[in-house]
VOPAGU-2260 file (C-alpha; in pm, 1 decimal, decimal comma):
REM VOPAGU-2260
SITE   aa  ch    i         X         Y         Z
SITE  UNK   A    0       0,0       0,0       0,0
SITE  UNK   A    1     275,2     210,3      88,8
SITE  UNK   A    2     401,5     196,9    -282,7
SITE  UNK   A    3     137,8     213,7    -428,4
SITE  UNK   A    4      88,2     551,6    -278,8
SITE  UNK   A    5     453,1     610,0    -338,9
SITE  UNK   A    6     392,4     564,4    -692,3
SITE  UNK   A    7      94,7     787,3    -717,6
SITE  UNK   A    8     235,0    1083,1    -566,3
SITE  UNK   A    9     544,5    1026,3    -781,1
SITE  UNK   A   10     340,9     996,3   -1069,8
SITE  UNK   A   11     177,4    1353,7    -969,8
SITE  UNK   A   12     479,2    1491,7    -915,8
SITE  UNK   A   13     620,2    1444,8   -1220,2
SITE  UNK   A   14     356,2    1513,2   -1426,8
SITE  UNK   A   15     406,2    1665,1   -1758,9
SITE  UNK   A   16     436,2    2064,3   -1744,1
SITE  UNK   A   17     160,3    2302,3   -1876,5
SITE  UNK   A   18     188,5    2381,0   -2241,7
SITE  UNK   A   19     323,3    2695,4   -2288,9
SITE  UNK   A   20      83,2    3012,8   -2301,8
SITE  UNK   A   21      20,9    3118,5   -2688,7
SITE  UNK   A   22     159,2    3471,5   -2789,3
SITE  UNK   A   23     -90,5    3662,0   -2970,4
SITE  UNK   A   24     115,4    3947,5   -2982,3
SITE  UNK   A   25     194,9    4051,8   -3408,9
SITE  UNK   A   26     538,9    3937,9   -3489,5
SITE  UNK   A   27     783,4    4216,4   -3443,6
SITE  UNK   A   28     932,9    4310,0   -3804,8
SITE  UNK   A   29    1206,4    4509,9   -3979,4
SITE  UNK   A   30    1288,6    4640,3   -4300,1
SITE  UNK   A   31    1296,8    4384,7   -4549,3
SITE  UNK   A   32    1628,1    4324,0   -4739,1
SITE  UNK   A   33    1661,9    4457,8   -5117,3
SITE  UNK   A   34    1575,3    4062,6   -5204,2
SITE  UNK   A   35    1231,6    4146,6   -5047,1
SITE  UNK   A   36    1150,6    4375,2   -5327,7
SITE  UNK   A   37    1153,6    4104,2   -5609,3
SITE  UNK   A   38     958,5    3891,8   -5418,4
SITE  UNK   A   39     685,2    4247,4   -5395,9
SITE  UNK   A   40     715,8    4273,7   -5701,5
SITE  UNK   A   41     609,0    3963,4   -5862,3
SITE  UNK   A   42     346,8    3908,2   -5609,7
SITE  UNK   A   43     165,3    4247,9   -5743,6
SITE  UNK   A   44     212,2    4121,5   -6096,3
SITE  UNK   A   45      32,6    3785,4   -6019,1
SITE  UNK   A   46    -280,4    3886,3   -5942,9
SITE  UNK   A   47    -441,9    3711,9   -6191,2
SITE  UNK   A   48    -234,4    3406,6   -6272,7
SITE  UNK   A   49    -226,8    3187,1   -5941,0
SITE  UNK   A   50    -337,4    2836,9   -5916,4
SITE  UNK   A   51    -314,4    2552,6   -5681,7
SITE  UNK   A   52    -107,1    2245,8   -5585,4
SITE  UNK   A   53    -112,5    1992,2   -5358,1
SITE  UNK   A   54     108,3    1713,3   -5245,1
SITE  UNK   A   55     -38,0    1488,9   -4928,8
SITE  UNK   A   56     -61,9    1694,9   -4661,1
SITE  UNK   A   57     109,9    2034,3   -4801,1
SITE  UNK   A   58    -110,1    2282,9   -4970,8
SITE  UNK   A   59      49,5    2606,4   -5182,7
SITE  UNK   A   60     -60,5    2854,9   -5418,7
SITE  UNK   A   61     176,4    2944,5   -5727,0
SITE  UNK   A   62     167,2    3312,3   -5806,4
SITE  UNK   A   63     369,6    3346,0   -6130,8
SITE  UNK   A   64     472,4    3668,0   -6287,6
SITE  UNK   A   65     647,2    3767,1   -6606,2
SITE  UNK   A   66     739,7    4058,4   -6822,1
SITE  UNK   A   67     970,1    4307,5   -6598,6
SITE  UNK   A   68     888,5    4193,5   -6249,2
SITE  UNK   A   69    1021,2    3856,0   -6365,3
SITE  UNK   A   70    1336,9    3948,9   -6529,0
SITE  UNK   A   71    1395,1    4174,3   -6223,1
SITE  UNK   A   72    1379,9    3874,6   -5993,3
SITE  UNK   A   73    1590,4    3661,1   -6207,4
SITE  UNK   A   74    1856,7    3901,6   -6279,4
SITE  UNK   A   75    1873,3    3943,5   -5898,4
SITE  UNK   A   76    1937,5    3552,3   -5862,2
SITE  UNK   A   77    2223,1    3523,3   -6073,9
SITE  UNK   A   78    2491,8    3551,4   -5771,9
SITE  UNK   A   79    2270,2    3364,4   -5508,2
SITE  UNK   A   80    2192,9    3090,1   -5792,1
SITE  UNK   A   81    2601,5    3033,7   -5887,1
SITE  UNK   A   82    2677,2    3059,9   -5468,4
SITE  UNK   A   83    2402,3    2775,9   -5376,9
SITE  UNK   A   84    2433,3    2590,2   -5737,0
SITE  UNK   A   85    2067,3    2625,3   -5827,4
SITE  UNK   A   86    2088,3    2676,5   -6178,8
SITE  UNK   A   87    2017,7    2446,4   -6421,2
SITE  UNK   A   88    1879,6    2437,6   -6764,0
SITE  UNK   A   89    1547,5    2213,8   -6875,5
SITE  UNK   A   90    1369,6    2182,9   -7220,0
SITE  UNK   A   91    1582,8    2494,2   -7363,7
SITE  UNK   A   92    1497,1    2736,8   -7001,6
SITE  UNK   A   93    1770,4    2850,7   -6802,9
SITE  UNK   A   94    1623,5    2849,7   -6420,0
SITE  UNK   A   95    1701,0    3028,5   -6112,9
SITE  UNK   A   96    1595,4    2925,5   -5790,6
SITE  UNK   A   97    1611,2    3094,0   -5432,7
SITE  UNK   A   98    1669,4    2705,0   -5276,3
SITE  UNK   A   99    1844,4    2404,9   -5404,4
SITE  UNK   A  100    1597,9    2149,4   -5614,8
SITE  UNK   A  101    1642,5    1835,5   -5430,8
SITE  UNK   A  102    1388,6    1613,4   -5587,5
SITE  UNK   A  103    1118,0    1837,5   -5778,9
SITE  UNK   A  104    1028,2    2214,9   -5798,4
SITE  UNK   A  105     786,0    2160,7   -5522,7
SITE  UNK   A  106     743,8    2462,8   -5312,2
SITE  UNK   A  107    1066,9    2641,0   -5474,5
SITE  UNK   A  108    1054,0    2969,6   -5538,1
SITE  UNK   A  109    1206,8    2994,2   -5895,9
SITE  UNK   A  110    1251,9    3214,5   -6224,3
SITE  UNK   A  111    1322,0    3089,9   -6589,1
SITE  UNK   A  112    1381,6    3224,0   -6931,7
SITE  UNK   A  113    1486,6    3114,8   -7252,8
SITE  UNK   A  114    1690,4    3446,4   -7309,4
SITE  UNK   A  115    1365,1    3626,5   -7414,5
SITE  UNK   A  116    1069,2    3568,5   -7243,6
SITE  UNK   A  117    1098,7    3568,5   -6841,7
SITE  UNK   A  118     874,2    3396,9   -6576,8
SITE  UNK   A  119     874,2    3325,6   -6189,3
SITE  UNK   A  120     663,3    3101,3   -5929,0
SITE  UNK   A  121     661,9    3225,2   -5609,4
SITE  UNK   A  122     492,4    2954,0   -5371,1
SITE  UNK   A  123     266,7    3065,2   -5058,4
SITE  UNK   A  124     233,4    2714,5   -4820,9
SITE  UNK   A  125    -144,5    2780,9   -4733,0
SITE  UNK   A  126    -169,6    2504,9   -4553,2
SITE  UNK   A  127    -533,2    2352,7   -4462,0
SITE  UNK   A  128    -745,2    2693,5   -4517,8
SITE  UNK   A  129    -727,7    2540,8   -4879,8
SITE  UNK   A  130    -827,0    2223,8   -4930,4
């Protein structure tokens, strides 16, 4: 009996702590880099051409711009791209992307041309708000 209650008020005891409080507080933010802009940028040109993808449990939106946003954004990745080694050229395109590919361009962030038109997907993870 005596270890039983031993047991039980050791149990108690060690009972896992509270979960932490949630913050509702806005996230505290700075200026955003010059790398910000192209991201801006595009985003304001894409109003109209978005669409959706899904892979299990991951949910994005595509926003794609071209034209002068887009050759913006992939003129800026030139240095980033050759640091990070995420160029690479498919079906006559020359892309740039902001992350290494390592298996598809799933949720990369990435620009292409084939020296005269220009186009980048910027990916928003939207998660279950769209199914």
């Amino acid at each position: 009996m005596r270890w039983a209650a031993l047991l039980i008020t050791t149990a108690c005891a060690h009972a896992p702590p509270a979960p932490d409080a949630v913050d509702h507080r806005p996230i505290t933010t700075a200026p955003a880099p010059p790398q910000g802009a192209f991201y801006a940028h595009c985003l304001a040109a894409a109003t109209d051409h978005y669409a959706h993808a899904r892979d299990g449990d991951t949910s994005l939106l595509l926003f794609t711009c071209d034209g002068d946003p887009a050759h913006a954004f992939y003129d800026g990745l030139a240095a980033w791209s050759a640091q990070i080694g995420s160029e690479f050229i498919e079906a006559g395109r020359t892309f740039r992307s902001t992350s290494r590919v390592r298996h598809d361009l799933y949720g990369v962030d990435y620009c292409d041309t084939d020296g005269a038109r220009y186009e980048c997907v910027v990916t928003l993870n939207v998660g279950e708000f769209v199914p």
